[in-house]
Structures are given as structure tokens and as C-alpha cells.
C-alpha positions in Angstrom: 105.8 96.3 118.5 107.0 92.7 119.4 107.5 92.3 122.9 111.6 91.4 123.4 112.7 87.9 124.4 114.6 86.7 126.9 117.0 85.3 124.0 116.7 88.6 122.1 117.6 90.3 125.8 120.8 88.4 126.2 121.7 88.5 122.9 121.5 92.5 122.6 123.1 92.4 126.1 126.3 90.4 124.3 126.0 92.9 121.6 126.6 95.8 124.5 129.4 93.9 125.8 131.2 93.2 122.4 130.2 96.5 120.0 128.6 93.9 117.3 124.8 93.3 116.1 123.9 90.3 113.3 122.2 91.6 110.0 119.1 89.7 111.0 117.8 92.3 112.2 116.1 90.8 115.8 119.8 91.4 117.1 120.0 87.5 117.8 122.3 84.6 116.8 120.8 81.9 115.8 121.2 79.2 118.0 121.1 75.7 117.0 117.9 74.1 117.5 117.6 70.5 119.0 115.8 67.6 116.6 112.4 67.2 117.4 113.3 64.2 120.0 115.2 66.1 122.1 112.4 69.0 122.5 109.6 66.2 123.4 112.1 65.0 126.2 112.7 68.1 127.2 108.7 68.6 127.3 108.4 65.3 129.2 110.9 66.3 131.7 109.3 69.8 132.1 105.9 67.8 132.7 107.3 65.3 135.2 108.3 68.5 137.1 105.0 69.6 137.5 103.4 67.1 139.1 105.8 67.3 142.1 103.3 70.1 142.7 99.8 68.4 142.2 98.1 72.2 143.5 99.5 74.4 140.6 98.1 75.8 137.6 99.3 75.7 134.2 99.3 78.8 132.3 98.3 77.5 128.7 97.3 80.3 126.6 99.9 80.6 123.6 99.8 84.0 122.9 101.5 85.7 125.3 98.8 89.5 126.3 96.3 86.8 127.5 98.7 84.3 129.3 99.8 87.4 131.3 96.6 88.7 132.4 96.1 84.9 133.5 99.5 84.9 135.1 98.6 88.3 136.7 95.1 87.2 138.0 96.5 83.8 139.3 99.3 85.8 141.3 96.8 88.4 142.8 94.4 85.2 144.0 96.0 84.6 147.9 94.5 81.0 147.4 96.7 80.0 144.2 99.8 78.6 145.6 101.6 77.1 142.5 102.3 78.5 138.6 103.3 76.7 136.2 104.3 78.8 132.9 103.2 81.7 134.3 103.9 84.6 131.3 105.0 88.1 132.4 105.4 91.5 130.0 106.7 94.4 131.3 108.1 97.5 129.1 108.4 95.1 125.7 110.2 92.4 127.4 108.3 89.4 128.0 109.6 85.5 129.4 107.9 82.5 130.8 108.6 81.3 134.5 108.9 77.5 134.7 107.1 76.9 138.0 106.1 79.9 140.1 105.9 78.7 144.1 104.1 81.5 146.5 105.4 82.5 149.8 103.0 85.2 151.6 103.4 87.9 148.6 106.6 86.6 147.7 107.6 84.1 144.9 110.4 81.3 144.7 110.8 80.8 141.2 112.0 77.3 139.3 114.0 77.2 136.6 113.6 73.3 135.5 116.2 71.8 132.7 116.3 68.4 131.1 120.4 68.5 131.6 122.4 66.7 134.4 124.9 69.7 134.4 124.6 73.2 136.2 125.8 75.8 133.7 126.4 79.4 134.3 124.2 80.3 131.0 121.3 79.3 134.0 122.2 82.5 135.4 121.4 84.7 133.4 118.0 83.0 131.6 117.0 82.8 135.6 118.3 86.9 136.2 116.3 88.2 132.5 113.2 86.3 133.9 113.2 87.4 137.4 114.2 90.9 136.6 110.9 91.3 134.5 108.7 89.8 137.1 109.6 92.2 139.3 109.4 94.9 136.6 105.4 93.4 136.2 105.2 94.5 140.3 105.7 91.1 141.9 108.7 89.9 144.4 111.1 87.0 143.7 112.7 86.1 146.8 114.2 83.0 145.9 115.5 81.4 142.6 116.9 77.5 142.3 117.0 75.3 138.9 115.7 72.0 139.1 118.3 69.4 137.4 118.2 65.6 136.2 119.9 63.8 138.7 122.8 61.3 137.9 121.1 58.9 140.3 117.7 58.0 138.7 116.8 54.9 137.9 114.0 53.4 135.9 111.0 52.6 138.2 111.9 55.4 141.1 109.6 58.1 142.2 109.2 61.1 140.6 111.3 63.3 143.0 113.7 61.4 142.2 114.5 62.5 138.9 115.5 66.3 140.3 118.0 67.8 142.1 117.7 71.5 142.9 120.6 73.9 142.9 120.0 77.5 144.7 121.8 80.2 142.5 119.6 83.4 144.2 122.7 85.3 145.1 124.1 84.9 142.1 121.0 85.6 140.1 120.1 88.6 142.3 123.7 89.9 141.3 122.7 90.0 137.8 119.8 91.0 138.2 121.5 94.0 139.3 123.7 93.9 136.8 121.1 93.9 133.6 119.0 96.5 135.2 122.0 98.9 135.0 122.0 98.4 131.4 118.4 97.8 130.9 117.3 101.4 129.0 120.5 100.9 126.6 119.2 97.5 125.6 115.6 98.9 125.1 116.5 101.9 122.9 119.4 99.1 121.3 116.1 96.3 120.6 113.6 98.6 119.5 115.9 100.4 116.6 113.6 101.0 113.2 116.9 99.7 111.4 119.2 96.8 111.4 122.5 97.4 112.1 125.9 97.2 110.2 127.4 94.0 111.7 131.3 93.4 111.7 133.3 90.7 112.4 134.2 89.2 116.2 135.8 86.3 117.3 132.2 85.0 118.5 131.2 85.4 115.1 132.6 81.7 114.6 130.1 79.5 116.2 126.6 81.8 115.0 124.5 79.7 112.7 124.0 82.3 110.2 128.1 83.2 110.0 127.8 81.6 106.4 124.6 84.3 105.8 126.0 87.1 107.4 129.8 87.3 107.7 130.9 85.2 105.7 128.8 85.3 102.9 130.6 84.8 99.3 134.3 83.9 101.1 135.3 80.3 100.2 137.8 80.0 102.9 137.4 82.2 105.9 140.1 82.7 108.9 137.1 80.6 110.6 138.4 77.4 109.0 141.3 77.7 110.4 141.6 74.7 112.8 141.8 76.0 116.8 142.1 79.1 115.9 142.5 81.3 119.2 141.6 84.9 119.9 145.0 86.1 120.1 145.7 84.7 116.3 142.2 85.9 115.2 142.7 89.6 116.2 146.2 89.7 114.7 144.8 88.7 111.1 142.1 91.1 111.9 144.4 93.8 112.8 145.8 93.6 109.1 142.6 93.4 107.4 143.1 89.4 107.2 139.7 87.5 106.6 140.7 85.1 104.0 142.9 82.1 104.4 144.6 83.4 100.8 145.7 86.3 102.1 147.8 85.3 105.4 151.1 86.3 104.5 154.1 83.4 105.0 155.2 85.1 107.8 152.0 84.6 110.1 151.1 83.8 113.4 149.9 80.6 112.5 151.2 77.4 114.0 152.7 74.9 112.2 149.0 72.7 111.8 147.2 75.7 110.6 149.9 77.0 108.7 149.3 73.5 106.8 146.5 74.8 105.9 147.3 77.8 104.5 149.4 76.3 102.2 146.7 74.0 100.9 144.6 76.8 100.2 146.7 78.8 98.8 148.4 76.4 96.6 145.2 74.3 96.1 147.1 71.4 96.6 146.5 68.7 99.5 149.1 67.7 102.3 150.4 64.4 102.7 152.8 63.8 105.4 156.2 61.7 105.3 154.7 59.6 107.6 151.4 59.0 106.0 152.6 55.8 104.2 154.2 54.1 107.0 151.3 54.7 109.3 148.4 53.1 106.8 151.8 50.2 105.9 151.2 49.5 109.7 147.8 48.3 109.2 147.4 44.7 109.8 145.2 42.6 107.2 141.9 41.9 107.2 141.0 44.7 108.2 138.1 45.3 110.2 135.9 49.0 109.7 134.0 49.2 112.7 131.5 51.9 113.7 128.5 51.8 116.8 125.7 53.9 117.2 124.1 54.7 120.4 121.3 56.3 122.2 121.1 58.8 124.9 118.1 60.2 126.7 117.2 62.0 129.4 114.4 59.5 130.8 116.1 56.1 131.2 114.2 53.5 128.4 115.7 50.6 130.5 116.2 49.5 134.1 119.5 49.9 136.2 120.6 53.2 132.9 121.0 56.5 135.2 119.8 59.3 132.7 122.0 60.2 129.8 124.1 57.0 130.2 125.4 56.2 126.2 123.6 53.0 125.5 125.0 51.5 122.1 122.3 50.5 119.9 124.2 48.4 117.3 127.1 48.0 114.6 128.3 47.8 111.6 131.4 46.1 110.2 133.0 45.9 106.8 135.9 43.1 106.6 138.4 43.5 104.2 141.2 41.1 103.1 143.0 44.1 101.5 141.8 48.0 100.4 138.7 48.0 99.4 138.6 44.5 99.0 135.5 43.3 101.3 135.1 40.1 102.0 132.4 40.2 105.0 130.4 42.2 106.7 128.6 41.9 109.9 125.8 43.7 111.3 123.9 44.0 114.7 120.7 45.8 116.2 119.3 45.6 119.3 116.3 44.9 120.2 114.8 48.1 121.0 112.2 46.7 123.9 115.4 45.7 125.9 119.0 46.3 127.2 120.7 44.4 124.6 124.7 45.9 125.6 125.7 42.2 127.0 124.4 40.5 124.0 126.1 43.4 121.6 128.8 43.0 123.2 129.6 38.9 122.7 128.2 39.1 119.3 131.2 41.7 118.7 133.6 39.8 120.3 132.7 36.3 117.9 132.3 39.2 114.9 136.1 40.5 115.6 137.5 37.3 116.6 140.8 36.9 115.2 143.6 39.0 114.0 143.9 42.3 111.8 143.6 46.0 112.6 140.2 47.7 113.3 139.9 50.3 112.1 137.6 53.3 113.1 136.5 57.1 112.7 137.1 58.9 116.2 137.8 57.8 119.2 133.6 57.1 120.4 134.1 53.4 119.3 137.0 53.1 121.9 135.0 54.6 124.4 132.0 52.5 123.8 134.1 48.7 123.9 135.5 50.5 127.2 132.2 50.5 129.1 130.9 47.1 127.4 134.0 46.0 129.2 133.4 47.5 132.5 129.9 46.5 132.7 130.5 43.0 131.4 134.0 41.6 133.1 133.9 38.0 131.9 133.9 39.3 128.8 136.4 42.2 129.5 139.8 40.5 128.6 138.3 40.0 124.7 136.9 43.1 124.3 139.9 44.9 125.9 142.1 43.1 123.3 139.7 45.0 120.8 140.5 48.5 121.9 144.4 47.3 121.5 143.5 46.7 117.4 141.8 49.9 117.2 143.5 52.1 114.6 141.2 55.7 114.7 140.9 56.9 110.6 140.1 60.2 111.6 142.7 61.0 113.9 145.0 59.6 110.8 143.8 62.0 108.7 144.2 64.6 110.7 147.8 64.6 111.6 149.1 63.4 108.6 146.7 64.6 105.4 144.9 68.0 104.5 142.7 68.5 101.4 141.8 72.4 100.8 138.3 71.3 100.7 137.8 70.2 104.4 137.1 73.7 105.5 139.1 73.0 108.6 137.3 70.0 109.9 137.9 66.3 109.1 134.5 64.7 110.3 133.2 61.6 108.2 130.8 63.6 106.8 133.3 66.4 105.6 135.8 64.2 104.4 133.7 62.0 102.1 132.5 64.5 99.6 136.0 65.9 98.8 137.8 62.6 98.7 135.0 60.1 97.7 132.8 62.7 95.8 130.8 59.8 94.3 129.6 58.3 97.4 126.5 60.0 99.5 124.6 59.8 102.2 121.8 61.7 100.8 120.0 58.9 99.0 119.6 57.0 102.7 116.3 58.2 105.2 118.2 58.2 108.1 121.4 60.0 107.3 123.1 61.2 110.1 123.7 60.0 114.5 121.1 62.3 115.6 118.3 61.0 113.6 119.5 57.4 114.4 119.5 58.1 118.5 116.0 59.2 117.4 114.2 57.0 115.7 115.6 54.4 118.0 114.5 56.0 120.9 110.9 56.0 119.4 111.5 52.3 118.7 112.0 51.6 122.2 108.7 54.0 123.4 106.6 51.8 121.5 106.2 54.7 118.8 105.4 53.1 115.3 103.2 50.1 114.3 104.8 47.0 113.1 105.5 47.2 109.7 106.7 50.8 110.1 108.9 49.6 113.1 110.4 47.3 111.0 111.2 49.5 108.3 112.4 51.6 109.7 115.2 48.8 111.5 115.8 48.3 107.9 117.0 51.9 107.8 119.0 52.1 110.9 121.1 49.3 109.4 121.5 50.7 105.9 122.9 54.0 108.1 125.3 52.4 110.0 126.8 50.2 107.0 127.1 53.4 105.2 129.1 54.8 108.1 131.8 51.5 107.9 131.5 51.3 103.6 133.0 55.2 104.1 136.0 54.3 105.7 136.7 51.7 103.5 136.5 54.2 100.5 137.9 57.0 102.7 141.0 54.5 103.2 141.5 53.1 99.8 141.6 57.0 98.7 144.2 58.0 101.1 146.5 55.0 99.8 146.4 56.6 96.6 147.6 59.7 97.2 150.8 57.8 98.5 
């Protein structure tokens, strides 16, 4: 029998609380995973952690019946002092301990997380893996989580990274808790059968809805914008899981009730403001879009840890729809801080008159800090945000197309209204990838000519991003 995760274990324990199992059959939602960049800093951060405590052992066996007896012998030897990994199985349930510190017979245990934010979900991975410790027969008196802190800067000490949080009350409350429960979720995990799964409001953000739920319905309650629970269970109450069957009267506000109507009439919306808004635009326009990148370990000096550092640009200038008559482009160099540059070769780029024009409000936000961390160059770039004229938050208010599915991202939006126009044919296709490869840029990562391909790349993504708008907004002037 597979020994019972720490993920399966809260999962089944949600199950208890809300009557509902998934069809996979390991009683688990599938959470998203992180792209490979964000695991390795998340490795790095864990490592960095470990040499605060230059006396502990690492537990490095992969499967988990040896790392245990390891973990077990290391625990029962009065001279080992630190653990790092250390694997525990008790009853089926099995979990890893991040750092393991001995105290007489007694163990503090670290939880250590690559996030600058305490979270409550702590709680409860900290309560699952002290609770089966001390099912294994050892003590847990204490229990902290070790955080990035805020306050780091490139070139600091390694203690310097961490602040630690102490959450033992809490934890030893739910500790209590899930052992009060803890035979109902071992006969509930160790069922010869999968379940029948029904529908819950949680259903909404699991990664396998579309598998499980929601296989074979076009357009589920789900795409319903903001839905709220109160809505959902009064569509649920009258057997309501497709948008084509919501009755006219409905609980529905007057946005989602907007989209009902598209659906159900297969027609899009256009609002009797639509015209006079994209009227409003000033010409040339200007179709602007940054991308940034965000890690946990600063690449530069004087960046705390997480800071958004924006990479490069893109701009499209057009002397009327779809009429381009320039375009601009700028990367930094990845070996440096390049925001001061970035930001004066924006300013010169933008220089002028004309609307610029945008998809979401992370362009405002990113001229904001250039501004704050530049102010002799503030009083141009702060005339930028004044132009700024957001696409998406256009299309939102004032158009619906029953092909959005409820959500009017970029890379929604393009298919249905510009179906001829992909990103699929590009390498690096989407923000994540581009924070990415970036990052790697800036480790020192790739050899030369695979560095500079890869540049290439990044700059053929981010003119894709600003060549969308300009298609996205030549399309919405002709449904005028």
C-alpha cells in the first residue's frame, strides 16, 4: 500500500470537512505546479537554510522505508544534534521535516519556505508533519517556519536571508485537531475504490475541474465572472450547472447576467459606450507592454528579495488602427540593474503626444516604481502613467464575446477575436517562461551563442504581447 502524503492527508481532511472526493482516485486536487525555476529557487533557499546549521545531517535517501530508518537511527544517536530532511512513517502516513533541531529528547522542528509571507496553509503542513513524528514515538516541543525576509540584500550574511515565525500553539492546536479525525481519514485514504465526486464551490480553482466536473460542459456556472458562494448554491439548488440553463430571472448580477445572455444567444456584447471610449483615444497611439523578473535570491545589489525588476519592452506605434508606423524595443542587460537606463530609454521612446495604450494595470505599476526609484526622471514618466489607457480593463466593462469563458486575459481574448494570430509558433510564449529564462540569463546559465538566442526570443515574446493589442484593438473597432 502507498504510504499517505501530507498533501493527500489534507486533501482527504478537506474532503471530511466538505462531503466531496475528486475521481482521481488519490483523493487529491491537483495543485498547480511551479515552472522548473521557481522549484530550483526554492531548492536554493532550502539549501542556504541549512548551512545556518554547519553540524546537521542531511537525510538523502529518495525512497522513503530507508530515509526513515536513517531518520530513526540519526534521532536515537544523543550525539546528532541537527536533521535536515529527516523522513518519518507511521500507520501509512509519511512527510519530510525540513530541519529537525534536538533539545535533550525533545525536537524543535523548522518548517523553511522560499515566500516573504506567513500563510495559515503553514499550519497545517507544520500540524500533518508534527503529528506523525510523534506518531513514529519522538517529541516535538517546538515548531517555527523560517521566512525570506523583506530586508535582504545582495552581499549580506546568510542569517540574513530568514526570519522565523513561532506558530507552536497554533500547530499544537491542530495537531489536536487532525488526531481527532485521524482513523476517519485512514479508513477514507485507504478505500479499494474511488469515489463518486459531486460538485462544490471549491471545485472552481482544482486543476483537473475540466477532467473531472466539468468534463463535456462548454460553458459551466464556473465561467461565470466573481461568482460567489451564495449565487453558486442557488443555481445548484435548482439543478443549474450550465450557463444556458440560468433562467432570466436569476440571481445574477447585472455583469454576469451579461454573460448569460452572450451564451445563450451566442451573440457578443458591446456597450453604448464602447465607441466613445476607443473615439477617446488620442493618435499615435502607443501599445506598450514590460516584462519583469522576480526571484527570491536578489540577482542584483540594493533588490530586497521578490522586488519586480522590469526586464524590458516592447512598443508598437501606430498613426491610426493597425496602422504601425514604429516600433521600439528594449532589453536589459542581464549581468546588471538596468531599471534607470529602461527607464530614460522609455521616456525618449514615448516622448510626445498620443494615448498608450496597455493590457492591465502591471505597466502602470511598473512606470510607478521606475518613478519612485528614479526622481529626476519622475515628472516624465509620471506624465506617462497620465496617457495610459488599460485594453483589458476596456474590454471588460464594455465588450463580452461567449468565447472568453469568463476571463478577458490577453491570452483568452486573442484566439476568439484574432483567431489567426498565435503565440504558439514563438519558444518563449508566455511571462513565466520569460521571468525564467531571464533569470538564468542573469545566473550566468547558457554559453554565448545560446545566451544570445535566446535574447532574440525574449524580444520576439514581448513584441508579440504589444502586436496583440494592436490586433485586439483594430477588432474591437469593428464590432462598432
Amino acid at each position: 500500500m502507498q504510504n499517505v502524503s501530507k498533501e493527500i492527508f489534507l486533501n482527504s481532511l478537506e474532503c471530511l470537512t466538505l462531503g466531496w472526493l475528486t475521481r482521481s482516485g488519490q483523493f487529491q486536487k491537483t495543485r498547480a505546479m511551479g515552472n522548473m525555476f521557481r522549484m530550483e529557487q526554492g531548492i536554493k533557499v532550502g539549501r542556504i537554510a541549512q548551512k545556518l546549521y554547519p553540524e546537521g545531517i542531511l537525510v538523502d535517501e529518495q525512497d522513503m522505508e530507508s530515509a526513515s530508518m536513517k531518520t530513526k537511527s540519526l534521532m536515537n544517536n544523543p550525539k546528532i544534534s541537527t536533521i535536515f530532511e529527516g523522513a518519518f512513517i507511521s500507520d501509512g502516513f509519511s512527510t519530510r521535516a525540513d530541519i529537525l533541531k534536538r533539545k535533550d529528547n525533545n525536537w524543535h522542528m523548522i518548517e523553511v519556505k522560499s515566500g516573504v509571507k506567513d500563510k495559515a496553509d503553514f499550519i497545517n503542513d507544520m500540524a500533518y508533519t508534527t503529528m506523525v513524528i510523534e506518531l513514529s514515538g519522538f517529541n516535538v516541543y517546538k515548531d517555527t517556519v523560517m521566512l525570506i525576509s523583506k530586508d535582504f540584500r545582495s552581499g549580506m550574511k546568510n542569517e540574513s536571508l530568514f526570519i522565523e515565525i513561532d506558530h507552536t500553539g497554533d500547530v499544537f492546536d491542530r495537531v489536536y485537531e487532525f488526531k481527532r479525525v485521524f482513523k476517519q481519514i485512514k479508513k477514507l485514504t485507504k478505500m479499494p475504490e474511488k469515489p463518486d465526486p459531486f460538485l462544490q464551490f471549491e471545485c472552481r480553482r482544482c486543476q483537473i475541474f475540466k477532467e473531472c466536473m466539468g468534463k463535456g460542459i462548454d460553458n459551466h456556472i464556473f465561467d461565470i465572472p466573481r461568482l460567489s458562494k451564495s449565487t453558486f448554491d442557488e443555481l445548484i439548488e435548482s439543478n443549474i450547472i450550465c450557463i444556458e440553463d440560468i433562467p432570466d430571472e436569476s440571481p445574477l448580477i447585472q455583469s454576469q447576467d451579461i454573460v448569460r445572455v452572450c451564451v445563450q444567444t451566442k451573440k457578443p456584447f458591446v456597450s453604448d459606450d464602447l465607441k466613445e471610449i476607443l473615439e477617446s483615444i488620442l493618435w499615435p497611439a502607443y501599445y506598450l507592454d514590460f516584462e519583469a523578473v522576480t526571484t527570491a535570491i536578489p540577482l542584483y545589489p540594493n533588490i530586497a528579495p521578490y522586488d519586480q525588476i522590469p526586464t524590458q519592452y516592447s512598443i508598437h506605434k501606430c498613426s491610426k488602427p493597425d496602422f504601425i508606423t514604429d516600433h521600439f524595443e528594449y532589453l536589459a542587460d542581464p549581468r546588471k540593474d538596468c531599471r534607470r537606463e529602461l527607464a530614460k530609454n522609455l521616456n525618449n521612446d514615448l516622448k510626445g503626444e498620443g494615448s498608450i495604450i496597455v493590457y492591465s494595470n502591471f505597466e502602470k505599476r511598473i512606470i510607478t516604481g521606475l518613478s519612485r526609484l528614479c526622481p529626476d526622471l519622475s515628472e516624465e514618466l509620471d506624465l506617462l502613467v497620465d496617457r495610459l489607457i488599460d485594453l483589458e480593463a476596456i474590454i471588460r466593462k464594455n465588450f463580452y464575446h461567449p468565447d472568453f469563458k469568463g476571463s478577458t486575459s490577453i491570452k483568452r481574448t486573442l484566439p476568439v477575436l484574432v483567431p489567426d494570430m498565435s503565440y504558439n509558433g514563438l519558444e518563449i510564449s508566455d511571462g513565466d517562461s520569460a521571468m525564467a529564462v531571464f533569470a538564468y540569463l542573469a545566473l550566468d546559465k547558457y554559453e554565448y551563442e545560446k545566451a544570445e538566442a535566446i535574447k532574440k526570443r525574449l524580444l520576439d515574446y514581448c513584441k508579440q504581447d504589444t502586436l496583440a493589442m494592436v490586433k485586439l484593438h483594430k477588432r474591437l473597432i469593428e464590432y462598432l
